[in-house]
Kinemage of the C-alpha trace (Angstrom):
@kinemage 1
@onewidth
@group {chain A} dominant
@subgroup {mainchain}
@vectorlist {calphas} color= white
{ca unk a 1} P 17.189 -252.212 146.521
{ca unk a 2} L 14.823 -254.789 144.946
{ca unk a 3} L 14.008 -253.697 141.541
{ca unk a 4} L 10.313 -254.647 140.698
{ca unk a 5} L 9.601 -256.478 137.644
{ca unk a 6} L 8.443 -254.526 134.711
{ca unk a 7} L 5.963 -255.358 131.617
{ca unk a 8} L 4.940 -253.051 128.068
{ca unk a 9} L 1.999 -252.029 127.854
{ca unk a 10} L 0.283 -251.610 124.237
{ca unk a 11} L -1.388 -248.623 123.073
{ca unk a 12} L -0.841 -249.171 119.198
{ca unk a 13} L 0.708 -250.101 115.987
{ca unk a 14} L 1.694 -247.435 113.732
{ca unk a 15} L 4.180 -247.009 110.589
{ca unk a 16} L 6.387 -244.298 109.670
{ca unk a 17} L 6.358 -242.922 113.452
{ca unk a 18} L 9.609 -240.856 113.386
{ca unk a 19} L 11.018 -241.266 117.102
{ca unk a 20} L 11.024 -237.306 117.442
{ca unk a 21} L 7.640 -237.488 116.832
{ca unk a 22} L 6.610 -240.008 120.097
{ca unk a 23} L 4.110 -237.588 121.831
{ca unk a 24} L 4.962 -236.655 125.030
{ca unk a 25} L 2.446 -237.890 127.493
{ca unk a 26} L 2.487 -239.931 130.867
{ca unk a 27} L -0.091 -242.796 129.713
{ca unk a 28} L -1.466 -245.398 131.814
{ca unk a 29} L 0.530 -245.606 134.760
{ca unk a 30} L 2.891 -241.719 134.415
{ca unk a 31} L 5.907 -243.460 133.159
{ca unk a 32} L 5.498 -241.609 129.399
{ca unk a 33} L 5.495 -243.976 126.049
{ca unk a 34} L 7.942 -244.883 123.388
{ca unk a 35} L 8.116 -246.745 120.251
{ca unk a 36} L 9.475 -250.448 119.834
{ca unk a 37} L 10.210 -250.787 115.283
{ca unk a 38} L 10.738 -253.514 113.597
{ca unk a 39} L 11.070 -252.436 109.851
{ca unk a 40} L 8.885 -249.878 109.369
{ca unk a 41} L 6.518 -250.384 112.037
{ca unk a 42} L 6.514 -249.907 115.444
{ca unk a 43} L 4.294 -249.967 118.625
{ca unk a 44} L 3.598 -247.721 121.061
{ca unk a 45} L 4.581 -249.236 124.501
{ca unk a 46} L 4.676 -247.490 128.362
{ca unk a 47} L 7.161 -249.776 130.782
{ca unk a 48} L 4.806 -250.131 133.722
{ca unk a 49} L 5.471 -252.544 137.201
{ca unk a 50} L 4.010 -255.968 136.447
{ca unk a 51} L 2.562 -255.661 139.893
{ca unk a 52} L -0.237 -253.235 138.469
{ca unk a 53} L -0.996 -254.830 135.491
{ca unk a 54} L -1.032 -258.241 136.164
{ca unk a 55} L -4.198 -260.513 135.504
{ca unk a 56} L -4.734 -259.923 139.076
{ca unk a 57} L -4.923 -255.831 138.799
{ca unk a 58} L -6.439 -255.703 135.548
{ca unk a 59} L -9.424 -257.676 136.884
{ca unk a 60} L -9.928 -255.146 139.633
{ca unk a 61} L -9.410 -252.112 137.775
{ca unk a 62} L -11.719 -253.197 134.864
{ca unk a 63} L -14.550 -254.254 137.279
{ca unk a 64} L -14.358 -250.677 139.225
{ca unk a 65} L -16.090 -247.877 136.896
{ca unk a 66} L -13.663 -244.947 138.015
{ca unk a 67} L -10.699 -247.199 137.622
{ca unk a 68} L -11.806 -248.221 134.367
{ca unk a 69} L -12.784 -244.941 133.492
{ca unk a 70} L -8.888 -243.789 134.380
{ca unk a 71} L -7.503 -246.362 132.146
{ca unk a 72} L -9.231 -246.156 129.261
{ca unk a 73} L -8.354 -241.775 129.285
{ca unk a 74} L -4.879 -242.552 129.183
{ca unk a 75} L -5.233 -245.338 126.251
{ca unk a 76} L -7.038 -243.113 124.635
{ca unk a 77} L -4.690 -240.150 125.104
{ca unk a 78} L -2.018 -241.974 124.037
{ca unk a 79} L -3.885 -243.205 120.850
{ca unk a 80} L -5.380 -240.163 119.697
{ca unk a 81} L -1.639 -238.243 120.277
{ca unk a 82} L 0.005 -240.643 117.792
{ca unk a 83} L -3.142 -240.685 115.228
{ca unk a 84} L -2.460 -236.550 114.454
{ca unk a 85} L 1.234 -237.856 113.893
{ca unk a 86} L 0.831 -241.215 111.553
{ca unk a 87} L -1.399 -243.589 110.512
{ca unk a 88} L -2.854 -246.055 113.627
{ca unk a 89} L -3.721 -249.104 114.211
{ca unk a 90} L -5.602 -249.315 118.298
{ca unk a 91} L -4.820 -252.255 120.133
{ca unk a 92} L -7.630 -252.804 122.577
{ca unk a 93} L -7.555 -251.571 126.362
{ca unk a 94} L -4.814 -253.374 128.709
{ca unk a 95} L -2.968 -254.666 126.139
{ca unk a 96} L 0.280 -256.695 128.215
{ca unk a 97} L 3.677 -258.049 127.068
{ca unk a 98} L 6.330 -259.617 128.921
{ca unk a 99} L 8.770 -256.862 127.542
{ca unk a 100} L 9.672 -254.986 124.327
{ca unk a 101} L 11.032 -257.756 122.861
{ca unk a 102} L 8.083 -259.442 122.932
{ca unk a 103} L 6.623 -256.360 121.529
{ca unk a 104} L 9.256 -256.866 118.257
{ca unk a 105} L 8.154 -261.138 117.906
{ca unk a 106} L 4.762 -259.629 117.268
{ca unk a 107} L 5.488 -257.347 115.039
{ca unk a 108} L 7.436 -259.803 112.956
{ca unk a 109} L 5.259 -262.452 113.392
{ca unk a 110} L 2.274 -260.392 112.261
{ca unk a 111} L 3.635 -258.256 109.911
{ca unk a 112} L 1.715 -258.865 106.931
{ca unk a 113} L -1.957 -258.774 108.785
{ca unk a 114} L -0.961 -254.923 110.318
{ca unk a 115} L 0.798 -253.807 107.201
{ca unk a 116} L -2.994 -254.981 105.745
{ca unk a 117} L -4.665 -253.265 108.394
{ca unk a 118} L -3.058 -250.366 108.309
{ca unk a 119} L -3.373 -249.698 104.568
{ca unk a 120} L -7.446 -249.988 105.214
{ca unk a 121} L -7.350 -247.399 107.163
{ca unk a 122} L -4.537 -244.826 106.211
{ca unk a 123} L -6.196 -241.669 104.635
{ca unk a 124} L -9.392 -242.480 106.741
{ca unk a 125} L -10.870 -241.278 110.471
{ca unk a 126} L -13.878 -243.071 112.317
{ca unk a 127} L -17.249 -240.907 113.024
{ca unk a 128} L -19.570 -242.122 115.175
{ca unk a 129} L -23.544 -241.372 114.488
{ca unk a 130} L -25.416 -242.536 117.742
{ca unk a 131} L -29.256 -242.197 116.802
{ca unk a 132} L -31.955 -241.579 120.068
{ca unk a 133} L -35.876 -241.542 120.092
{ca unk a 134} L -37.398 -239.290 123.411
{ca unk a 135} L -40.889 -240.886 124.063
{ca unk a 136} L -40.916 -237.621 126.062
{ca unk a 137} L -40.126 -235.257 123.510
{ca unk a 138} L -43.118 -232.786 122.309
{ca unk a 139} L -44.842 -234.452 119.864
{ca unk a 140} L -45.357 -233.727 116.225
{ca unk a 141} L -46.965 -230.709 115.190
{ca unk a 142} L -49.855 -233.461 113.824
{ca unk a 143} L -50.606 -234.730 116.643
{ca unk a 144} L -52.284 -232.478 119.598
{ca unk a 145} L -52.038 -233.318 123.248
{ca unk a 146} L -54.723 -231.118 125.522
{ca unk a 147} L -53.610 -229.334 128.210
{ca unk a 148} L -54.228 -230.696 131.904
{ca unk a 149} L -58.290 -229.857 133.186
{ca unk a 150} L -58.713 -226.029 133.456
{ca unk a 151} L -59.973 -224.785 137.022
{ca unk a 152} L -63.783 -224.875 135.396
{ca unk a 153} L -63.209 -228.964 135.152
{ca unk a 154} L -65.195 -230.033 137.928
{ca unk a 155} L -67.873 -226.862 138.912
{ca unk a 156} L -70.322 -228.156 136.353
{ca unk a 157} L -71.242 -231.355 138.305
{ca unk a 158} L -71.770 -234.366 136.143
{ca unk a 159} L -72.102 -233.348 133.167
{ca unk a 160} L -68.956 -231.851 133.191
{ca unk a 161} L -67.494 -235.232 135.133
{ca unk a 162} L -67.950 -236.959 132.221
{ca unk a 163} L -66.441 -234.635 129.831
{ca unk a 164} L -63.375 -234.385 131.747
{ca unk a 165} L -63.036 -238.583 131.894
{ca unk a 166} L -63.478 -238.342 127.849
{ca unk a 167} L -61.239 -235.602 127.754
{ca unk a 168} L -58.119 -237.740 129.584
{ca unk a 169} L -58.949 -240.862 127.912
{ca unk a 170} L -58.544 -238.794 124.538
{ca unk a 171} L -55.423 -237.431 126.185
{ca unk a 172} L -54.016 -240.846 126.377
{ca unk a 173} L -54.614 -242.013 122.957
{ca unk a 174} L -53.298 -239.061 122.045
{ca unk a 175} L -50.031 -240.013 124.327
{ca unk a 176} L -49.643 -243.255 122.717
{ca unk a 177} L -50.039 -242.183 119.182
{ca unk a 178} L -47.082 -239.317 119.774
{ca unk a 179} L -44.879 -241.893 121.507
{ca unk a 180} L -45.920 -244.964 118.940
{ca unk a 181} L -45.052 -241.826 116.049
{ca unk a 182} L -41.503 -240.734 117.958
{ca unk a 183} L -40.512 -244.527 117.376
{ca unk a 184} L -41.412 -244.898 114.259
{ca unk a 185} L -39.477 -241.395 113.246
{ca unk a 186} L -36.424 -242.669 115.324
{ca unk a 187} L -36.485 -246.519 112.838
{ca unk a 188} L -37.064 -244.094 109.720
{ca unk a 189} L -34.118 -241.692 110.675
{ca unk a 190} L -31.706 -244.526 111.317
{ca unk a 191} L -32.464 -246.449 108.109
{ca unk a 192} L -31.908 -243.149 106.618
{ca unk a 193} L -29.000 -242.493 107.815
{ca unk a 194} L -27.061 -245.666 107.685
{ca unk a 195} L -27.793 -245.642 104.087
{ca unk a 196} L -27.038 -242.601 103.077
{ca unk a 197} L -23.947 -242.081 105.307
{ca unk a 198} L -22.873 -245.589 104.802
{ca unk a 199} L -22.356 -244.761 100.960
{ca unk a 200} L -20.184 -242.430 101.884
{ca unk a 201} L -17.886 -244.790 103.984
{ca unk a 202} L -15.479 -247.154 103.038
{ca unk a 203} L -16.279 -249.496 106.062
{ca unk a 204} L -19.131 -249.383 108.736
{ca unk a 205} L -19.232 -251.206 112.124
{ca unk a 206} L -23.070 -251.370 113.653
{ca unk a 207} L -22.328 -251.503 117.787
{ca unk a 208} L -24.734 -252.385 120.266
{ca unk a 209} L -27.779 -249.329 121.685
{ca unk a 210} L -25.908 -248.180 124.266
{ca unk a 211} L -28.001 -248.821 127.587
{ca unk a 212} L -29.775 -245.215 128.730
{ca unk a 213} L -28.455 -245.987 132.615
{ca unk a 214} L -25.132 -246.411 131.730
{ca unk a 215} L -24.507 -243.886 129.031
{ca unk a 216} L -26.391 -241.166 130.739
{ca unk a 217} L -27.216 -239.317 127.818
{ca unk a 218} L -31.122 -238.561 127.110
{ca unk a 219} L -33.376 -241.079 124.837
{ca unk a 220} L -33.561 -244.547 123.591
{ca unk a 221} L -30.160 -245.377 121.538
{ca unk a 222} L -31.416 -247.114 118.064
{ca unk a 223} L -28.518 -246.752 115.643
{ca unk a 224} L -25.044 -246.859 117.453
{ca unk a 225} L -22.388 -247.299 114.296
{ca unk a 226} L -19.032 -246.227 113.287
{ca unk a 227} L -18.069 -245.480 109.917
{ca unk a 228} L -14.477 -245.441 108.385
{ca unk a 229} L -14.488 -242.094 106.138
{ca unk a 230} L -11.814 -241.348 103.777
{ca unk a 231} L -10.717 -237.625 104.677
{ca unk a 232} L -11.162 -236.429 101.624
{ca unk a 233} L -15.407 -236.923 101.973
{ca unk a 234} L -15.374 -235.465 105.341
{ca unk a 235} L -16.916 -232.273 104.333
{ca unk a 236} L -19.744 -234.517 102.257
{ca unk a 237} L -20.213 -237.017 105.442
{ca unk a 238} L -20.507 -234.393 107.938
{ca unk a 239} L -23.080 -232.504 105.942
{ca unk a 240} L -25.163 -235.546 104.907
{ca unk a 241} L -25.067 -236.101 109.021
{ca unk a 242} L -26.264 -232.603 110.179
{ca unk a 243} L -28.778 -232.197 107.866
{ca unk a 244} L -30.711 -235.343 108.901
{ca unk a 245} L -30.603 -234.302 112.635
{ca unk a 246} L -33.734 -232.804 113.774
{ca unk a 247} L -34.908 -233.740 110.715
{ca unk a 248} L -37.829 -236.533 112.035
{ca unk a 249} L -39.733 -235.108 115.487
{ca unk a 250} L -38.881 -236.795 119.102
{ca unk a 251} L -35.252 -237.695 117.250
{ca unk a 252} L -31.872 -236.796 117.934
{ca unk a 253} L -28.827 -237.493 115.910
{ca unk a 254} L -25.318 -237.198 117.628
{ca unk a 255} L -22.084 -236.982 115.181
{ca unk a 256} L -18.656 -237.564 116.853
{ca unk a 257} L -15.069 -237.490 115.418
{ca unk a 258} L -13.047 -237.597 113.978
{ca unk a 259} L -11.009 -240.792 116.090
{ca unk a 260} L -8.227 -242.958 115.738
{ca unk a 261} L -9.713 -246.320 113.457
{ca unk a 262} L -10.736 -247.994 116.921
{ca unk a 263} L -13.435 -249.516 115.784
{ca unk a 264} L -11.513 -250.941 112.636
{ca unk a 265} L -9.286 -252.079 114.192
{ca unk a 266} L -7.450 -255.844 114.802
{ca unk a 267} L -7.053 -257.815 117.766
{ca unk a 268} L -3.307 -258.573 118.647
{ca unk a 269} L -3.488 -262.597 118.757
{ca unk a 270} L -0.345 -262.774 120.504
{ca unk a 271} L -1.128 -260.601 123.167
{ca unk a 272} L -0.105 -262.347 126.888
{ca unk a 273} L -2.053 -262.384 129.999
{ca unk a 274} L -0.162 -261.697 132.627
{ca unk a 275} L -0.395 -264.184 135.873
{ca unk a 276} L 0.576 -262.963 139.226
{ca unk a 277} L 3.968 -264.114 140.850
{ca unk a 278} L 4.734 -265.210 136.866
């Protein structure tokens, strides 16, 4: 029987990972995980057939959204299993090496830079603060918008004609000023609360808006960051970031975590692409 070639797949470096303590879940392709050490640290690798995860299959899977969407659970599942167990530094999403030895070069070769990394972020978990404006929320208590023309609206004749025009041209000033106001309290309540969050952080990382389409959730993103929060101001950080939600009308502020460091997290510079047939 022809025995397919077989790669490691990366989910993370850690340190101190006892090998009783390898969580016990199927990862990216149902084969389960296990540690490669060197020293002290170790990463956490699946054996998967090279066949799925060459440069080939990673293409396709990364350009199809459910695929995708797949992949990155599992890396994730992974990640997250090992973070409740020791300190953890994410590698980013298909991560490939030729084999575990490969996996044990790296962490020689780059043993100083992750033993770095890793003491930034031991003691610490990421939160995420996403910050939205809703042109469509109701406005602000200060500003009035009149109800649509009342049944009355056009028995009058003209006199009444031309109260009704002024009444929907006010209407639409009106409008404008709530949705000109719900922007301006959606800039206010980010600068706010990057500030005053960030000085509770050791480390923040400002991402992109997300885009409305592909995110699905409601509103304009404005603030999308990540901040790296020693545990022990959790308690401070998490209060500071529910009592400025709601705070500002037509805003919404959305507090995840904690997670795994991923957004503090270093690229692996000797991490292969895989060729097909290779």
């Amino acid at each position: 029987m022809t025995e397919h070639p077989r790669v490691s797949y990366a989910y993370a470096v850690t340190r101190g990972l006892d090998p009783a303590d390898v969580p016990a879940v199927g990862g990216v392709a149902g084969t389960g995980v296990h540690r490669v050490a060197e020293d002290d640290l170790a990463v956490v690798v699946s054996t998967v057939p090279e066949g799925d995860f060459d440069e080939a299959a990673l293409r396709s899977r990364l350009n199809s959204m459910d695929s995708l969407e797949r992949l990155a659970r599992a890396h994730h599942e992974v990640i997250d299993a090992v973070a409740v167990r020791s300190v953890v530094l994410p590698l980013r999403l298909a991560t490939v090496y030729r084999n575990d030895d490969r996996v044990r070069s790296l962490l020689r070769e780059e043993r100083e830079r992750f033993g770095a990394a890793l003491d930034r972020v031991d003691g610490h978990a990421e939160w995420g603060v996403k910050v939205y404006a809703d042109p469509d929320a109701t406005p602000s208590p200060g500003v009035r918008v009149s109800g649509g023309p009342t049944g009355s609206a056009g028995a009058g004749g003209g006199a009444a004609g031309s109260g009704s025009g002024r009444d929907y041209l006010r209407r639409r000033r009106e409008e404008r000023h709530s949705r000109d106001e719900i922007w301006r309290n959606a800039a206010e309540l980010a600068a706010r609360a990057d500030a005053e969050l960030a000085a509770l952080a050791d480390e923040v990382r400002v991402h992109r808006p997300q885009n409305r389409q592909l995110s699905g959730a409601p509103g304009e993103n404005v603030l999308n960051a990540a901040y790296l929060v020693p545990v022990e101001r959790t308690t401070d950080f998490t209060a500071v970031a529910r009592g400025l939600a709601g705070s500002l009308p037509g805003t919404r502020l959305e507090l995840t975590g904690p997670w795994a460091p991923y957004s503090f997290t270093v690229p692996a510079r000797a991490a292969e692409t895989l060729e097909a047939g290779r």
